[in-house]
GUDRENLO-714551 format. One record per residue (C-alpha): x, y, z. Coordinates in steps of 0.001 Angstrom, whole numbers, plus 500000, padded with zeros to 6 digits. Layout:
XYZ;...
//
This chain:
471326439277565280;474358441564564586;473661441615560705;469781442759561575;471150445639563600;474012446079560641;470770446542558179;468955448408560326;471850451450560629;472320451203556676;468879451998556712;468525455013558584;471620456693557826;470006455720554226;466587457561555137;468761460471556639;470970461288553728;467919461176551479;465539463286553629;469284465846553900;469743465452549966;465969466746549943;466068469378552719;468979470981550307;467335470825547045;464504472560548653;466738475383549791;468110475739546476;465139475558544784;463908478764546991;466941480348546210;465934480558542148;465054483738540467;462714483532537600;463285485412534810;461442486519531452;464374487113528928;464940486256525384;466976483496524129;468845482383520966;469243479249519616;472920478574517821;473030478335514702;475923477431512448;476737479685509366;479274480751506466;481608482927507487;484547484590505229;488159483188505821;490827486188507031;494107486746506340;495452489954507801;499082491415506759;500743494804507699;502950496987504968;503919499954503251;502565502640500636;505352503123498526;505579504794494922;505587502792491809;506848505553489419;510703506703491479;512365509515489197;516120511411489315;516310514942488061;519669514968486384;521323517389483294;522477516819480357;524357519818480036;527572520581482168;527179523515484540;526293525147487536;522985525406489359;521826528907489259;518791528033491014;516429525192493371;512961525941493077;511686522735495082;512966521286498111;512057517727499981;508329517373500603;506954519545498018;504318518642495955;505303519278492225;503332519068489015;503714518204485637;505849520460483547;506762522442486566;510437523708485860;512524522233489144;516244523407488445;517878526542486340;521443526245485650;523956529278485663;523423529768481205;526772531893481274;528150529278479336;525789528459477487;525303531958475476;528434532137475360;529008529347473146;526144530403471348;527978533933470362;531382531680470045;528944529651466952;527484533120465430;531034534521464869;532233531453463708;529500531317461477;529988534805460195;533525534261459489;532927531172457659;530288533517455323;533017535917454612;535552532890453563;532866531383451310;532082534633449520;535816535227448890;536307531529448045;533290531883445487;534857535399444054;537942533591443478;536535530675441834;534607532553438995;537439535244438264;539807532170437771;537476530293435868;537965533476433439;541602533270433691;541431529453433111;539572529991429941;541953532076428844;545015530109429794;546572532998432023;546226530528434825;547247526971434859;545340523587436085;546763523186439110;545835526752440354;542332526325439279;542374523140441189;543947524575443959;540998527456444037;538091525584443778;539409523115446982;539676526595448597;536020526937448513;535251523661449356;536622524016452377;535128527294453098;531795525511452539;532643522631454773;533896525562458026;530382526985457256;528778523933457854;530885523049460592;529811526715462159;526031525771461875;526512522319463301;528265523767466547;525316526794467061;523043524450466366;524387522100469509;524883525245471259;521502526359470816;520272522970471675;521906523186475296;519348526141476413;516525523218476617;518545521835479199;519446524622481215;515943524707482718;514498521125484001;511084520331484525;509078517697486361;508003515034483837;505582513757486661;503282515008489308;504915513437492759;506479514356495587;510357515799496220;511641513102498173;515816513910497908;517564516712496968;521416515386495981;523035518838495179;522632522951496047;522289525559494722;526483526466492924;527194523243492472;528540521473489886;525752519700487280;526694517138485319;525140514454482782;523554512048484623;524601512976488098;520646512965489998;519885516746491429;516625515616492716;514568512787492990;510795512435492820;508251509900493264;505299510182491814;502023510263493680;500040508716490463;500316504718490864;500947504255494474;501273500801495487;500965498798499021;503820496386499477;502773493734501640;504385490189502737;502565486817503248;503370483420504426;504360480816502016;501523478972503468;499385481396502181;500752482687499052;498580479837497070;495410481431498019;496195484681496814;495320485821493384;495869488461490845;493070491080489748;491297489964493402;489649493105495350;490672493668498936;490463497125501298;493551498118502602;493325500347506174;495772503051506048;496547504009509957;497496508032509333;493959508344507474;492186506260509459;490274505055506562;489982501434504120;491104502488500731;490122500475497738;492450498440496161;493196495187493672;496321492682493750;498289493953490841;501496491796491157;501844488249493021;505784487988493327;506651484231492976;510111484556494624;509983484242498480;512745484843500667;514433482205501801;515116483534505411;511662484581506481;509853482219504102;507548485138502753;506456486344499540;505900489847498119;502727491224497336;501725494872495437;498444495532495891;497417498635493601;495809501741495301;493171503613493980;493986507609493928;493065509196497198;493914512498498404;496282512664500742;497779508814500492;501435509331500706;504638507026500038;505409505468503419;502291505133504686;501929502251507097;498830500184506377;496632496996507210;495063494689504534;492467491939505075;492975488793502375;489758487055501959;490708483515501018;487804481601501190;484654480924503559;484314478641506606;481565477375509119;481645478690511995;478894479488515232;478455483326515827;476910484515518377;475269488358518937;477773490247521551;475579491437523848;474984487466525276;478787487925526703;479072487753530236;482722488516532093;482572486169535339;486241485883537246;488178486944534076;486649485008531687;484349485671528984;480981483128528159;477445482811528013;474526481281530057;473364478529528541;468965477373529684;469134473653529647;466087471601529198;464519472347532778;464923476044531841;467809476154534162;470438479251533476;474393478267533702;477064479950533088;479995478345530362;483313479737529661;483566480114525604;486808480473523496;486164483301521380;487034484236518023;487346487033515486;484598489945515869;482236490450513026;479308492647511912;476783489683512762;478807488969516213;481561487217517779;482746483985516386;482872480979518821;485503478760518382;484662476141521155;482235475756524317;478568475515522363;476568473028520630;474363473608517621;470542474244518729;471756474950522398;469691477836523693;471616480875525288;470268484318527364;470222486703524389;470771489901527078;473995488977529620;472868489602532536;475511490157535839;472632489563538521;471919485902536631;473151483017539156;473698479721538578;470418478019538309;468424480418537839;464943479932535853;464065481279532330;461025481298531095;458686482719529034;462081483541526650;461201484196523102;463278481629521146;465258483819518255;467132482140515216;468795485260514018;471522487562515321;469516490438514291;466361489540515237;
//
């Protein structure tokens, strides 16, 4: 008797929840919107491989303006940050000195003249003498060393004008490059000496793009390879090829050098900070168009129509943006079919249909 009445209450608490469970999927089933939107199927496809790293313009070509000559600087004619050319003269040194030993050579040179002609004189009016035993050996000896030596201070006096001479091509110094003034070491009345650097230059022909990349990396990355390197103060990708791959890393940060040449563009300057994008293979990857993106509490996904053309929404990690779309890195399934148009208004459960089905982002 009790187990009949036990059966009976399974029963219609049974029948209740049922005709409840019913009552509520009725409700929500008058609560659906229909909609007519377009969908996309995923699709998996090839995708380049990224590698981004951050550096430096910087001049391939650094040169110090120094004399060879000993004196002081008369005059400056470029300071830091101006643009110089090839063959432009830079520096002018005080040439006091200079002429002076140039006029110091010519009078030594004239004297030297005068002794030679008297030497010569000598020579031929004791050669006479000689001949006629008036004079003796020794004398005639004597004469001719005279005039030897005469001969020798003359060329001695040619040698020194010439070297004097030579010292006016370094009095002015020119600009064996076209560049930039980067440092100026000395002003105008100082002291110039051999090898002591007046100014330096670096050359805006040959600019490089130092860049650093992990060891990890460094494998992947070959000479002669194209890549586009962003510079930030042009706001523009400048064309450029790996020139050197530096096999010695550093042994604190684990990185290796990189100089990536730059073609010539105007206004690319030493310093310039820049971005470049290392393309080191291809991968598969799902990519989706960006306009299916729909923000819901903070996070970023997609409504995905299910089989009964039901719309839900799914939270997707994203990935790197690219001219086809967004990558997705997890949350969809090949062949799954997503709203094409994100829609804000879209709830949970909502109906799709009569969605054209596209296979292409840019369809």
């Amino acid at each position: 008797m009790h187990r009949a009445v036990v059966y009976i209450c399974i029963a219609v608490f049974t029948l209740a929840g049922c005709q409840e469970s019913e009552v509520v999927k009725s409700i929500s089933q008058k609560n659906q919107k229909v909609w007519n939107l377009n969908s996309w199927s995923v699709q998996s496809t090839q995708m380049p491989i990224n590698y981004k790293s951050i550096g430096t313009v910087v001049s391939d070509q650094r040169i110090d303006v120094s004399s060879r000559a000993t004196g002081y600087i008369k005059n400056i004619f470029a300071l830091e940050g101006d643009k110089v050319f090839k063959g432009q003269v830079l520096i002018a040194l005080d040439d006091a000195d200079v002429e002076g030993a140039i006029l110091q050579a010519e009078a030594s040179i004239n004297t030297a003249k005068l002794a030679v002609h008297d030497a010569d004189i000598d020579v031929e009016r004791y050669k006479d003498l000689f001949k006629k035993g008036s004079v003796s050996e020794n004398i005639m000896r004597k004469t001719q060393l005279f005039r030897d030596r005469a001969n020798d201070a003359l060329d001695t006096a040619k040698t020194t004008l010439s070297i004097a001479q030579s010292q006016r091509q370094y009095i002015k110094m020119s600009s064996e490059v076209e560049g930039i003034v980067v440092e100026r070491h000395l002003r105008k009345g100082d002291l110039a000496t051999p090898g002591k650097p007046i100014l330096t230059i670096e050359s805006s022909q040959g600019l490089f793009f130092d860049t650093y990349v992990a060891e990890s990396q460094i494998s992947k990355i070959k000479k002669g390879a194209s890549v586009a390197v962003f510079i930030d103060a042009l706001n523009k990708k400048v064309d450029a090829i790996i020139a050197r791959v530096v096999p010695a890393g550093d042994s604190t940060t684990r990185r290796y050098k990189i100089k990536i040449a730059l073609s010539n563009d105007e206004g690319l300057l030493s310093g310039m900070f820049g971005r470049v994008n290392f393309i080191l293979g291809e991968k598969t990857a799902v990519i989706i168009p960006a306009s299916a993106l729909v923000e819901r509490g903070g996070l970023r996904g997609v409504f995905v129509i299910n089989d009964q053309q039901e719309a839900y929404f799914r939270w997707l990690n994203l990935g790197a943006e690219t001219k086809e779309g967004i990558e997705v890195r997890a949350g969809l399934v090949i062949n799954e079919k997503i709203i094409l148009q994100g829609n804000s208004q879209i709830r949970e459960g909502d109906i799709v249909k009569h969605s054209a089905i596209l296979e292409t982002v840019n369809e």
